[in-house]
N, C-alpha and C positions, 0 to 999 in steps of 0.2 A: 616192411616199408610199404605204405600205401600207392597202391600205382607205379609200380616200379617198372618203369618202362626205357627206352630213350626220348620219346615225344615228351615224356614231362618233365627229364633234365633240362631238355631243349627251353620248353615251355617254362621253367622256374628261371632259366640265367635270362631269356631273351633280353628283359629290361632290369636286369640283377642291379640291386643297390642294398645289397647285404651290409658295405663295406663303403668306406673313401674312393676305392679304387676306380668306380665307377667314372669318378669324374673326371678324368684324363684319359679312358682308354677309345684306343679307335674302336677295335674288335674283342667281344669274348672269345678268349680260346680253350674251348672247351677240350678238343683234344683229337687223335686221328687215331684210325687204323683198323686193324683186325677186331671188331667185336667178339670176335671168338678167341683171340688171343691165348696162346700160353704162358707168353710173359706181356706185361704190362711195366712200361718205365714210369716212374714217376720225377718232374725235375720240380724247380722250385719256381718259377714263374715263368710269364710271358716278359722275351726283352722286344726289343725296340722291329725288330725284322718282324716278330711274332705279332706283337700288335699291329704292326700297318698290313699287314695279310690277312693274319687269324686262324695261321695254323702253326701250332708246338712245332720246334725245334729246327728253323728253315736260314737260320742265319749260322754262321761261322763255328756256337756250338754244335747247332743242329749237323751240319756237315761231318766237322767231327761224330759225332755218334753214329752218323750213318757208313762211316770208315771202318768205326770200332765195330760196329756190328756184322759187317761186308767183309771183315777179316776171318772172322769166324764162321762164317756160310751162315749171317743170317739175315734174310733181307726186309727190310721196313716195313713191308706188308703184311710180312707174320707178326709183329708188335702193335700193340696197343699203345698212344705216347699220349701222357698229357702231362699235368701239371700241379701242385700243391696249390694256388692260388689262379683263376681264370684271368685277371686282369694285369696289366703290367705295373708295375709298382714305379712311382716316379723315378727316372734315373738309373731302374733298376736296381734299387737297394733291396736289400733283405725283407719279405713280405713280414708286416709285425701282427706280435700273434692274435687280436683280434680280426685281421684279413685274414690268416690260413683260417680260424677254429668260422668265418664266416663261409669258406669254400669248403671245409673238408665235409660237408654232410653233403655235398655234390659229388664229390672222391671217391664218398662211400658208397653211393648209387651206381655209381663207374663200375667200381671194381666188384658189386654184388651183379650186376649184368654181365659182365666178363668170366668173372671166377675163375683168374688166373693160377695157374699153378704156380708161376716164380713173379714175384716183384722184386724190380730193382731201382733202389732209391737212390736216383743220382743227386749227392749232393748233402750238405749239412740237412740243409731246412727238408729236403723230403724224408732223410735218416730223423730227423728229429719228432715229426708227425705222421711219418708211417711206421715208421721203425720201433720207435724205444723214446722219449719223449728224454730224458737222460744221456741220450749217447751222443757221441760226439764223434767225426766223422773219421777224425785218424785213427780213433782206437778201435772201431766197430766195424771199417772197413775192411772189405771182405769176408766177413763172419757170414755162416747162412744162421738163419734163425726160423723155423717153423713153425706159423704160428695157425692151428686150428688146418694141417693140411696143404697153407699155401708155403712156401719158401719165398724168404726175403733175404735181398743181399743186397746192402748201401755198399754203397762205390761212391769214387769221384765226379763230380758234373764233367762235362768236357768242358764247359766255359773256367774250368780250374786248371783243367789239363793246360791249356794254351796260353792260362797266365804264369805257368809254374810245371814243365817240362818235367823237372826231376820226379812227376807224381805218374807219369804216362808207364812206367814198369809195373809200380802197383796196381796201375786199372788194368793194362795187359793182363796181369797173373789173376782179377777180378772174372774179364772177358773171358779167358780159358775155362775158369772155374764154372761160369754161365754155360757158355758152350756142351761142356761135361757136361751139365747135371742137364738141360735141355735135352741131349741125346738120350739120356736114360728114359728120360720121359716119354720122349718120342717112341719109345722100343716098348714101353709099358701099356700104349692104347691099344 
């Protein structure tokens, strides 16, 4: 990749019109945290908290995540968080697939600057364009998958969690399984 930097992700989204999405968003959210990251989360868009700020994951799911991860001893700042698409999609509906395949060569700059050891796809749409493009999110969820070195594990968004309770055991037994395999890693540098 030419110039692979952060100043020219920066510099390609500032005035981004890849995509529709542009025209209703406050903010691009490109994404926060640890550049050095060993895990990197990825969700599926910016909602409505996310856009009038412009930083992933600060409303109601955001919180949640920051719970699920503060259970486990892991705090925000060691993660990289961002998103399958930068702009918020009206109403928040499901990004369609010409918006993701318009962000993901931005995803792919992310995650070639980071080079995380574990990605975790929270959610249908990020299991579906990081993951396996075929899977589907209750069948694949919690599988690790290693691809080229990195580990990936889709799990539930937490904005699923809190519309549907009965899914909060299976991310539990996801978060443990993170946890694990993070400590191994941590013992291996």
């Amino acid at each position: 990749m030419a110039d692979l930097s952060w100043e020219n992700i920066e510099q390609q989204i500032t005035n981004c019109r890849r995509c529709r999405l542009y025209q209703q968003r406050n903010h691009i959210v490109l994404g926060e945290g640890n550049r050095s990251a060993d895990i990197m989360l990825i969700g599926e868009g910016p909602g409505a908290d996310e856009d009038a700020i412009g930083r992933p994951f600060v409303g109601k799911a955001g919180h949640l995540l920051d719970k699920m991860f503060s259970a486990i001893d892991i705090k925000r700042e060691e993660l990289y968080i961002t998103n399958v698409v930068k702009c918020r999609p009206p109403g928040n509906r499901t990004p369609l697939d010409e918006e993701a395949e318009a962000c993901l060569p931005i995803l792919r700059m992310q995650y070639a600057l980071i080079i995380p050891k574990i990605v975790v796809c929270l959610g249908a749409t990020a299991t579906r364009y990081v993951y396996d493009r075929d899977a589907r999110i209750t069948r694949v969820r919690g599988q690790w998958l290693d691809k080229n070195g990195t580990l990936f594990m889709p799990t539930y968004h937490p904005a699923a969690l809190l519309r549907d309770e009965s899914k909060k055991k299976d991310a539990w037994q996801d978060m443990q399984s993170i946890a694990k395999t993070y400590a191994v890693l941590r013992q291996e540098k």
